[in-house]
C-alpha positions as CSV (number, residue, x, y, z in Angstrom):
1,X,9.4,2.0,0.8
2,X,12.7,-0.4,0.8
3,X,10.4,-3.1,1.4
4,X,8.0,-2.6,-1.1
5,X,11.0,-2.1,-3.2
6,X,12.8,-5.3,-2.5
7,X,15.6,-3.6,-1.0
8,X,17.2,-6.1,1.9
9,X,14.8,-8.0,4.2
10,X,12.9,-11.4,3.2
11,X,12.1,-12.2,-0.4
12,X,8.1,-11.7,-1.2
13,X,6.4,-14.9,-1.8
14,X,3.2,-13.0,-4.3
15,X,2.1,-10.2,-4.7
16,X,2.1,-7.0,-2.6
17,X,-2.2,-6.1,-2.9
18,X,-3.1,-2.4,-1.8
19,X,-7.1,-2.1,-1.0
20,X,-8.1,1.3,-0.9
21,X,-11.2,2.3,1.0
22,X,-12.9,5.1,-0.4
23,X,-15.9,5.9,2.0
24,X,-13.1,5.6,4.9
25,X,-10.3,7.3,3.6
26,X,-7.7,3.8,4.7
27,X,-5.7,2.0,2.7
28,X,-3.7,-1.7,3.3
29,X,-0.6,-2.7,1.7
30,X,-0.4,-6.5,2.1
31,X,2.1,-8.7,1.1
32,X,3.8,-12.4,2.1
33,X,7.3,-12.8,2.6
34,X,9.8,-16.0,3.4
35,X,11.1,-16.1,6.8
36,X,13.4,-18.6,6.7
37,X,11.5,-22.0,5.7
38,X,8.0,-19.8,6.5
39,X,5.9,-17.9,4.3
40,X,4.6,-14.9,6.9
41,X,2.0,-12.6,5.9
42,X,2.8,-8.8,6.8
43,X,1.0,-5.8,6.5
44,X,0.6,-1.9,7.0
45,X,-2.9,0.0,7.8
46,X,-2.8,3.9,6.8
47,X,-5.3,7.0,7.1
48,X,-5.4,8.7,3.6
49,X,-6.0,12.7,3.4
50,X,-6.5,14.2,-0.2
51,X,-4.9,17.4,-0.7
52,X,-6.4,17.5,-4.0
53,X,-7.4,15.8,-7.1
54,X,-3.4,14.6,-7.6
55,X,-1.8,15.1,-4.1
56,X,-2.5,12.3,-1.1
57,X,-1.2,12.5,2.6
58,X,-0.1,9.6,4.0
59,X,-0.4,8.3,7.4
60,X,0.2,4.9,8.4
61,X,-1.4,3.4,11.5
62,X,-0.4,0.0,12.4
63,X,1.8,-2.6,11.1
64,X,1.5,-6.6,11.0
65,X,4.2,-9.2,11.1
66,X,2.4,-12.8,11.2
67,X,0.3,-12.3,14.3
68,X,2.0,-10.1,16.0
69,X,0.8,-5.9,15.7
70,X,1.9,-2.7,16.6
71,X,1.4,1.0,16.0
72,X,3.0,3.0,14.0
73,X,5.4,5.7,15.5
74,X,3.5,9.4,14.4
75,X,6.3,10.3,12.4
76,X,5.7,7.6,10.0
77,X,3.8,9.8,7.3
78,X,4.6,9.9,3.2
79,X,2.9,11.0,0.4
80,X,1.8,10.4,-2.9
81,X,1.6,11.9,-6.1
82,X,-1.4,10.4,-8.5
83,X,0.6,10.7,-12.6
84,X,-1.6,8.7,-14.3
85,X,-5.4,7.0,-13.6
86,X,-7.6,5.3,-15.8
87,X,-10.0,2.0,-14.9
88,X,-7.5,-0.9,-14.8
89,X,-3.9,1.3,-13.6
90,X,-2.7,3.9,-11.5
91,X,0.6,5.3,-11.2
92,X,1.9,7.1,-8.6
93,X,5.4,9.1,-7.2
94,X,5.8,8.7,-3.8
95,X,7.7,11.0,-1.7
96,X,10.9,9.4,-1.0
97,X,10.7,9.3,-5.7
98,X,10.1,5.2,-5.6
99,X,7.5,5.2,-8.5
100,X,4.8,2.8,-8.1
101,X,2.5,0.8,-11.4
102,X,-0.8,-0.6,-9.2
103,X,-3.3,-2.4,-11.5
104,X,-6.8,-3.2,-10.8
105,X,-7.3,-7.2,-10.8
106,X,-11.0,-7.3,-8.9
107,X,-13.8,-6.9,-11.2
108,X,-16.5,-6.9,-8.2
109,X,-14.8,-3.3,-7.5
110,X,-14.7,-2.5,-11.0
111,X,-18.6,-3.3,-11.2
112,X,-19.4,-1.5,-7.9
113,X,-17.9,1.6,-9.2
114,X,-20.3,1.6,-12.6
């Protein structure tokens, strides 16, 4: 959440992209940041479980820093809470409050989903 928030850390280079499986339930958050003089791609994989039309568990799976991957500890689990969906936006209240504006730029999804 700080990350994603720009709290500390590396600055982002771009834009953080979330692609959201729906047949398999996963979700990626990806994003590139500036380590030192290096732009480094890092990532995090989760399992999603819907509690219900609004209410998603959250459970992430394995993180990525450049090449180098690892597992997530069990304990790393969140939440999210769906405010507001149309076609092009989403917003959502995680569980630690950080409120989160995603936006739909891939029409091929878009067109998929007609």
């Amino acid at each position: 959440s700080d990350s994603i928030l720009g709290k500390g850390g590396f600055p982002r280079v771009g834009p953080i992209i979330q692609n959201i499986d729906t047949t398999t339930l996963t979700a990626k958050n990806s994003e590139t940041v500036q380590y030192i003089l290096f732009p480094v791609p890092r990532s995090v994989s989760a399992e999603l479980s819907p509690v219900n039309g609004k209410f998603t568990d959250v459970k992430f799976k394995r993180f990525q820093l450049g090449p180098i991957s690892f597992d997530a500890p069990d304990s790393f689990r969140g939440a999210l809470d769906i405010t507001y969906l149309d076609e092009d936006v989403r917003l959502t209240r995680g569980d630690k409050g950080n409120i989160f504006v995603l936006t739909r730029s891939n029409v091929e999804c878009r067109r998929r989903s007609e």
